[in-house]
Structures are given as structure tokens and as C-alpha cells.
C-alpha positions as CSV (number, residue, x, y, z in Angstrom):
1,X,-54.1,73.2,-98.2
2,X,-51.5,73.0,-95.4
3,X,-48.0,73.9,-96.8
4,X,-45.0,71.0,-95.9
5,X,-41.7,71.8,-95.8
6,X,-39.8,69.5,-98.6
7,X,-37.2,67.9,-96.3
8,X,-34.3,70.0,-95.5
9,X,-35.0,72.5,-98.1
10,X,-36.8,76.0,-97.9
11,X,-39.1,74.4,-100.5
12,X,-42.9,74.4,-98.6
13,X,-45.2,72.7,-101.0
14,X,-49.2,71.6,-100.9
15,X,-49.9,68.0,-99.6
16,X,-50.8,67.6,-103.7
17,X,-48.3,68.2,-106.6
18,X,-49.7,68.0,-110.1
19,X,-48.1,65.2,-112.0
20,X,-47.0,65.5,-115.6
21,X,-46.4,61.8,-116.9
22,X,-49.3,61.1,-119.1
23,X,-49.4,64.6,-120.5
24,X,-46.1,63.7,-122.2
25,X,-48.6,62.4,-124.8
26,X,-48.6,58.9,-127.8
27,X,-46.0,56.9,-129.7
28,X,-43.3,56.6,-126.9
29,X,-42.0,53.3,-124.6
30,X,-43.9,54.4,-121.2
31,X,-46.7,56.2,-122.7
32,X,-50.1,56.7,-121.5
33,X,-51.9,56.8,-125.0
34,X,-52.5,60.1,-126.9
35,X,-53.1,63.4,-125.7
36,X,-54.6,66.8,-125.8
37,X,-51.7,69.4,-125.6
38,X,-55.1,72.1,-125.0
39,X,-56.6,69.6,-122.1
40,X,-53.2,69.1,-120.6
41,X,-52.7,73.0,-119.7
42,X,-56.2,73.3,-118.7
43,X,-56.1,70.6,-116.5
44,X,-52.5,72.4,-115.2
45,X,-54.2,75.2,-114.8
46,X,-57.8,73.9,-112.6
47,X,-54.8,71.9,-110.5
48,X,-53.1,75.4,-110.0
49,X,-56.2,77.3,-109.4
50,X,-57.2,74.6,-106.4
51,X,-54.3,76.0,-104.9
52,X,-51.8,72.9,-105.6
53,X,-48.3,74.7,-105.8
54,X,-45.9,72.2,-107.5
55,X,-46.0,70.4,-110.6
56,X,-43.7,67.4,-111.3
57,X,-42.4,66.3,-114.3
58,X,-39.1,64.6,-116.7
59,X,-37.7,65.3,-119.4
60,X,-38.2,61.5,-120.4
61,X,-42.1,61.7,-120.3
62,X,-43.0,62.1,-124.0
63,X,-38.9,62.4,-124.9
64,X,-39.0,66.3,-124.0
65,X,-43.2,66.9,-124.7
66,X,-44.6,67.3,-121.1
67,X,-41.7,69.4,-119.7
68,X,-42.7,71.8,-123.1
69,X,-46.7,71.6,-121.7
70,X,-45.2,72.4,-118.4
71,X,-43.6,75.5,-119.7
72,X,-46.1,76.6,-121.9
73,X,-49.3,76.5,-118.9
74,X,-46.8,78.9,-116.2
75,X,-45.9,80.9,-119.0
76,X,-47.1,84.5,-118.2
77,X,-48.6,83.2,-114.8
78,X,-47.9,85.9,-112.0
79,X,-47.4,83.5,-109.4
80,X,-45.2,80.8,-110.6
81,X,-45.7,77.3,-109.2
82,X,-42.5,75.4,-108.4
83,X,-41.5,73.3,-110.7
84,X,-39.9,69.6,-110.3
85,X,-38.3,67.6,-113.4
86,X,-35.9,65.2,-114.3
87,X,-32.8,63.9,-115.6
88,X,-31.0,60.2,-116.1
89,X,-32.8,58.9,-119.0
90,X,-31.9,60.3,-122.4
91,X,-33.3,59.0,-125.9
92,X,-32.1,58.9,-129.5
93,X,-33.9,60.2,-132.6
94,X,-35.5,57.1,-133.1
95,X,-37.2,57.4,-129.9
96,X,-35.1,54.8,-128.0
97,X,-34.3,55.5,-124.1
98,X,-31.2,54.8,-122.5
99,X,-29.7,55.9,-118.9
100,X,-27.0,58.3,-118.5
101,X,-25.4,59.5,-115.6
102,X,-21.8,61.3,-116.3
103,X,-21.3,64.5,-115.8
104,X,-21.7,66.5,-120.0
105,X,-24.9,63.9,-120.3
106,X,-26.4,65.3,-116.8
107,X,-25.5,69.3,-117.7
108,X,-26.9,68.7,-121.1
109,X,-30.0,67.2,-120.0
110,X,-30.3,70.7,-117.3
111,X,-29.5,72.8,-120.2
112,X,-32.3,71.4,-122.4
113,X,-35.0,71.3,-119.7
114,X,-34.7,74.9,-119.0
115,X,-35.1,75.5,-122.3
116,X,-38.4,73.9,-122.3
117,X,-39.7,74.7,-119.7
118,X,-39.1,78.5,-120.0
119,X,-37.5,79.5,-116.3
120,X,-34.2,80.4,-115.6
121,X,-33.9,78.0,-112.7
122,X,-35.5,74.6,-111.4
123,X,-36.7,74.6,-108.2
124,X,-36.0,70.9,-107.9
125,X,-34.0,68.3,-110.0
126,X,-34.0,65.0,-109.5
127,X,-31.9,61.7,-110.7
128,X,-34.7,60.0,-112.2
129,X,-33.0,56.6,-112.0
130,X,-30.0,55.1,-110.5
131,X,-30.3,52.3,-113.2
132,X,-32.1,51.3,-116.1
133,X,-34.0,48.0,-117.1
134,X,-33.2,45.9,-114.4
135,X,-29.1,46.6,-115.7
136,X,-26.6,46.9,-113.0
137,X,-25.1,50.6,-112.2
138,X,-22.0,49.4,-114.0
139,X,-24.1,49.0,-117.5
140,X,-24.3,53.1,-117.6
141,X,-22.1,55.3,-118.2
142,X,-21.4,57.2,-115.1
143,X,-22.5,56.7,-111.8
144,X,-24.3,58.3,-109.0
145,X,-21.6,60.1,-107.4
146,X,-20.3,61.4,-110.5
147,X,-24.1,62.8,-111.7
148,X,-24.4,64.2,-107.5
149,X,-20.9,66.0,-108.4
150,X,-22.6,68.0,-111.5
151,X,-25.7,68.4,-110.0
152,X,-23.8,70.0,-106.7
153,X,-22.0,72.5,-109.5
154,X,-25.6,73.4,-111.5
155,X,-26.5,73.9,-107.6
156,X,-23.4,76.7,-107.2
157,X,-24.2,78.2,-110.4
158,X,-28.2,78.6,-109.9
159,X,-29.4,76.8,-112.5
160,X,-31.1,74.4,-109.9
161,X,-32.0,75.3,-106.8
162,X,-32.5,71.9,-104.7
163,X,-31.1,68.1,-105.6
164,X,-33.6,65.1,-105.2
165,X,-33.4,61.3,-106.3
166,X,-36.1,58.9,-107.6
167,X,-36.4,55.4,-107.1
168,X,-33.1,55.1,-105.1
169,X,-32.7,52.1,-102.4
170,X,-31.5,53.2,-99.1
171,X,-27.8,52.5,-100.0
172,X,-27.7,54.2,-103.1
173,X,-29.2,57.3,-101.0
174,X,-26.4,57.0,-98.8
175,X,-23.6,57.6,-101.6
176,X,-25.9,60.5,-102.8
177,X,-26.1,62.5,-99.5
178,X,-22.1,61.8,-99.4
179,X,-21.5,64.0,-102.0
180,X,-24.1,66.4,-101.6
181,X,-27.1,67.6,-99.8
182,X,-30.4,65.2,-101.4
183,X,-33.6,67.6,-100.4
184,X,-36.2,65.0,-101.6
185,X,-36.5,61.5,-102.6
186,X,-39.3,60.6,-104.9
187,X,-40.6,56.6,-104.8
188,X,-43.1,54.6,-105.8
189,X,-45.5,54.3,-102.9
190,X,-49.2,53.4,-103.1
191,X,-51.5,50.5,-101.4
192,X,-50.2,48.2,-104.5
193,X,-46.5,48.9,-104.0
194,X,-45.6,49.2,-100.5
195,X,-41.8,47.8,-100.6
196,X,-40.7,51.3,-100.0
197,X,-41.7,51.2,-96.1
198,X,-39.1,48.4,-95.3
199,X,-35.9,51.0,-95.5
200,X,-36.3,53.6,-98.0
201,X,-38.9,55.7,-96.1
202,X,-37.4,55.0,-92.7
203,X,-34.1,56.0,-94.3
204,X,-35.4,59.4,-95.7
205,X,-37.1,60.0,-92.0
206,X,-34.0,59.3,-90.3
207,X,-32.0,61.6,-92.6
208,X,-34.4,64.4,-93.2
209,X,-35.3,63.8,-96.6
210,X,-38.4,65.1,-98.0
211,X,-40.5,62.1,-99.7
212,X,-43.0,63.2,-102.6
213,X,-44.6,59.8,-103.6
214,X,-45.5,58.7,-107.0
215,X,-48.7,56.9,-108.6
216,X,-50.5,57.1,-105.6
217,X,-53.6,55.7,-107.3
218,X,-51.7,53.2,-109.2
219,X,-51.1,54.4,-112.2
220,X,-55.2,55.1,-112.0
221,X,-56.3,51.5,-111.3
222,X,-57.4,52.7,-107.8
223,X,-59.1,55.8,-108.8
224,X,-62.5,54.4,-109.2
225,X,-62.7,55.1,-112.4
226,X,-60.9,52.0,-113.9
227,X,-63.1,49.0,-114.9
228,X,-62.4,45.6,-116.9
229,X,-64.1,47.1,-119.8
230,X,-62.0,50.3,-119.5
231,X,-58.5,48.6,-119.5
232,X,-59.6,46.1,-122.7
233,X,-59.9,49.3,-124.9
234,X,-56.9,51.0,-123.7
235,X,-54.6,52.1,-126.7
236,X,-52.1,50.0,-127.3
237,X,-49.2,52.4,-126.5
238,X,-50.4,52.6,-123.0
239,X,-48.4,51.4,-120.8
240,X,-50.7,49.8,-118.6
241,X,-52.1,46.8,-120.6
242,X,-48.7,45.6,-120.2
243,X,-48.9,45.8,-116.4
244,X,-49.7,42.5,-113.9
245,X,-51.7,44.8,-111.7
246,X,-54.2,45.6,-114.8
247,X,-53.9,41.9,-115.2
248,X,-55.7,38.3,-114.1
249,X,-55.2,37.5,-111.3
250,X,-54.3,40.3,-109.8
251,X,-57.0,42.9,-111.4
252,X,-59.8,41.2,-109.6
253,X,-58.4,41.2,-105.8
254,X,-57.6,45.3,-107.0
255,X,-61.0,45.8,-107.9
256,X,-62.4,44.1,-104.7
257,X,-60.0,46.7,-103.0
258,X,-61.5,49.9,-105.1
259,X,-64.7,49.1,-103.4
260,X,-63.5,49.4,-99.9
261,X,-62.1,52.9,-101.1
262,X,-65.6,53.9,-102.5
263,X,-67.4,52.7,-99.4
264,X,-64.9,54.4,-96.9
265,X,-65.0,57.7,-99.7
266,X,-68.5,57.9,-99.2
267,X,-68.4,58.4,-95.5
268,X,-66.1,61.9,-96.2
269,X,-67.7,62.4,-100.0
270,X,-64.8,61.6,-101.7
271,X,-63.8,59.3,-104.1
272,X,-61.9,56.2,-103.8
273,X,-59.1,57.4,-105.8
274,X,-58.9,60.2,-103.3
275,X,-58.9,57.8,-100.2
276,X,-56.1,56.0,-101.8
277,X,-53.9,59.6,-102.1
278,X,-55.4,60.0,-98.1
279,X,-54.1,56.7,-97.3
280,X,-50.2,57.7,-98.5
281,X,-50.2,61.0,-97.2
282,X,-51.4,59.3,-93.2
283,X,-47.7,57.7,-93.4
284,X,-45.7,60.6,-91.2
285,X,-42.5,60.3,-93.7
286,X,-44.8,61.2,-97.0
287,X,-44.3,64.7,-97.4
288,X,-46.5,65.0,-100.5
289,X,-48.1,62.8,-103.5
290,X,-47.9,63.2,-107.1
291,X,-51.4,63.0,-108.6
292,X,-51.4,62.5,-112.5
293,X,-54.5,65.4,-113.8
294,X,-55.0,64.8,-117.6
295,X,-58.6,66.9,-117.9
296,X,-59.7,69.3,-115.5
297,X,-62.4,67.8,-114.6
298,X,-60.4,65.2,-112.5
299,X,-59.1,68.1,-110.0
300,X,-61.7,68.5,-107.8
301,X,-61.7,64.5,-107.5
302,X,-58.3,64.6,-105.9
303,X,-57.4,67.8,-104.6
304,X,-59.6,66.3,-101.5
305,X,-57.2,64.3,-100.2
306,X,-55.6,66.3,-98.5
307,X,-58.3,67.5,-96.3
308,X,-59.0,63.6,-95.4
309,X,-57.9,62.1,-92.1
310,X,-58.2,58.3,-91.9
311,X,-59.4,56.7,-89.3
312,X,-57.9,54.2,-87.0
313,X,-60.9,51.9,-88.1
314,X,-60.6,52.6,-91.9
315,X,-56.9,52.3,-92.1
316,X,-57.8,48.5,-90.4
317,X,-60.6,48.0,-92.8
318,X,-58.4,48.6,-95.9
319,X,-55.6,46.5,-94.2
320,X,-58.0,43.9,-93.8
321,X,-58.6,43.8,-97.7
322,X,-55.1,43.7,-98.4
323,X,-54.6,40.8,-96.5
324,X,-56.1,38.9,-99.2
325,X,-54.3,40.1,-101.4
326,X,-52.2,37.1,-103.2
327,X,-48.7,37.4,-102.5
């Protein structure tokens, strides 16, 4: 794979990252349902093996359990990937999440994820949110240019070695980059969630900022994979049954659209999941796009698209579906 340079960084990373979300594991708020810790680094391992050279993941995801999967599958590896996690959202010991942003909460957070993860320095670390739950800034303790500050000092001492954001507006990147250099900025982009392409990606062009996208497949609903049958026996502590997009009305329109992907897929032998990752990465502001890998069968399935150039014609075709899409 191609490397990209991440933004304004001297981080040059695959087209693919591995993506560490549902690895986290059962029994939490955003879960993905249970688990194989064994599966997980296997499936780390096949992504790394493909040549993929980042893995992304939080501290949040399974309150502290994927960053410890993370750790464990590059322990002892002679080439270590980069690693990419998290910080923002902290959690009590019953399990309940809240958002933190001052200065002790962010250093603590750092502390703890290298810790689990096992290196001595994080290649990237990003402010997961700039809110929480839909609560203004102002119901946090902290704010974003007090988090940049520390983040700038774990910079100076090496314990990070490049500053990203997630899920920041163009504004709140603006008082980010004001108090210190932001290499990457990591949104939701995917065929079902385009609202990034009004001014957060044009922002991040305009300012050099690296863009790794997340659920590029829609949380798996466009991976080909997903059926009506499928999503009525998901556990119940996966997130997703909770979702409108897994949902009436919107689920059949989504479905219609998985079977343009598999008809276009078929034309490059790829599966629709991996025309959907294509389709994110043909946007000239995408530097790269977090793919979830829970088994290792599921590499091979992905690490395609980034040797899949759209055409003109099937970026229209796809377009065209989306245009019936309900509003």
C-alpha cells in the first residue's frame, strides 16, 4: 500500500489503519457485544501482516480493554506499528462515562494508556471529544484550550509524539491549532454520514490537517455482510440495535444501497464493504480510513480498498442511489 503523509506530521501511514472499537469487548455503554480477547490479536496481527501500519484505538473502548489488546498483539513485534488512541472520556467504577478535559484528568488519562499499551510513547493522541451527550462545552470540566495546553507539554516531554482531535467542528479546530500544532483530525465520514464535507474536511485541507476517517462501512451496515436477520439477533449490548440507520425506515433504503456496492465490487472483485472504504479514501482531503477487523478472516475483505480507484461512472451510480435516500 501507498504510504500518506498524516498532515503536517512526519507520520506516513497505509491508506488502511486497523480499528480497535469493537475489540474493547461486552457489558459497556457503546459496546459492540462480546469478544474474543485471542480473535482480537489475531485479527491485529492478519491486519499487520497485510501490511496496514497503524492501529487506532481509546482508552474509552471497553473502559481501558482494547488499548490492553492493543498492547498485548505489538508486544515483542520487531517492527512496531504506530499506534493511535485517545483521551476525553473517562469512566467511574461502576462503568459510567463522563468527559473530561482539564489539564490532571488529560495527563492521567496519557499516563494510564501507556501503561496499557506497553510503549514508552504514542505516536498519536487525540481529544476524543470536544463534548459529551449532546452537553455544551461549558458542562465539562475544562475546555479545549486547556486539554491542547497539556497535550502541547506531554508533546515537550515525549510521551506523545503528534496531537490530533476527533469529532471537532471547524471552529472548535480553530481554537485547537491556536494553541498548538493539531497533525490529524479524525471524523465520522462514510456514504451514511457525509456532514463532515460542508466545513470540516475543507477546513483540515485548507490548514493541512491530516484526516483519518472513522466507520467507513457504517458501523458494518455497509459491509455486505449485514442483513435484517443479522441485526434482530444482535446482543443486546450492541450498540447498533439502538441505531436509526439499522432501523425502519432507513435500513431498507441502506440495503438497497449495499447492492449497488456489491454490483460495482464485483466489477474490481471486491466486496461492497470495500467499495464503501474506496469511496472515502477518492475524497482528496481523506488521508486514511479506520476499518474495524474483529476476526482475521475479515482482512483480506478490506485491505482492498486501497488498491480501488472509482470511476467517474460509479461514483455517479452510487450518487444516484443516494439520491433516494429519505432526507
Amino acid at each position: 500500500m501507498t504510504l500518506r503523509t498524516l498532515g503536517k506530521s512526519d507520520l506516513k501511514i497505509t491508506p488502511i489503519g486497523i480499528g480497535s472499537w469493537a475489540i474493547g469487548g461486552g457489558k459497556w455503554e457503546f459496546a459492540w457485544g462480546a469478544q474474543d480477547d485471542k480473535e482480537s490479536i489475531a485479527a491485529i496481527h492478519a491486519g499487520l501482516d497485510r501490511g496496514i501500519n497503524w492501529i487506532d484505538t481509546a482508552a474509552v473502548y471497553g473502559l481501558g480493554h482494547s488499548e490492553t489488546m492493543v498492547g498485548r498483539a505489538v508486544r515483542g513485534l520487531s517492527e512496531r506499528p504506530f499506534i493511535f488512541t485517545k483521551c476525553s472520556l473517562v469512566w467511574d467504577e461502576a462503568g459510567n462515562i463522563s468527559h473530561n478535559l482539564q489539564a490532571a484528568s488529560v495527563r492521567k488519562e496519557a499516563e494510564a494508556s501507556l501503561k496499557r499499551l506497553g510503549v514508552d510513547a504514542i505516536d498519536l493522541y487525540q481529544i476524543h471529544w470536544p463534548a459529551w451527550k449532546g452537553c455544551s462545552e461549558v458542562a465539562s470540566p475544562g475546555s479545549i484550550e486547556e486539554a491542547m495546553g497539556e497535550l502541547a507539554k506531554l508533546k515537550t516531554e515525549g510521551k506523545i509524539r503528534n496531537i490530533g482531535v476527533s469529532n471537532f467542528s471547524a471552529k472548535q479546530m480553530q481554537r485547537a491549532i491556536e494553541v498548538a500544532p493539531v497533525a490529524s483530525l479524525q471524523p465520522p465520514y462514510s456514504l451514511l454520514a457525509r456532514d463532515a464535507e460542508e466545513s470540516i474536511l475543507p477546513f483540515a485541507l485548507t490548514h493541512h490537517i491530516g484526516v483519518i476517517v472513522y466507520s467507513p462501512m457504517a458501523s458494518g451496515l455497509l459491509s455486505g455482510a449485514m442483513t435484517r436477520e443479522r441485526i434482530a439477533t444482535l446482543p443486546e449490548d450492541d450498540w447498533r440495535k439502538r441505531s436509526k440507520n439499522f432501523q425502519e425506515p432507513a435500513l431498507s433504503q441502506n440495503l438497497a444501497l449495499v447492492e449497488t456496492l456489491r454490483e460495482i465490487g464485483r466489477r474490481h472483485n471486491a466486496t461492497p464493504g470495500a467499495v464503501a472504504i474506496a469511496w472515502t479514501l477518492r475524497n482528496l482531503e481523506v488521508t486514511g480510513a479506520i476499518v474495524g477487523i474483529r476476526k482475521p478472516q475479515q482482512v483480506e475483505g478490506t485491505v482492498i480498498a486501497a488498491d480501488i480507484h472509482l470511476s467517474t461512472r460509479e461514483a455517479m451510480e452510487i450518487e444516484q442511489v443516494m439520491s433516494l435516500q429519505p432526507a
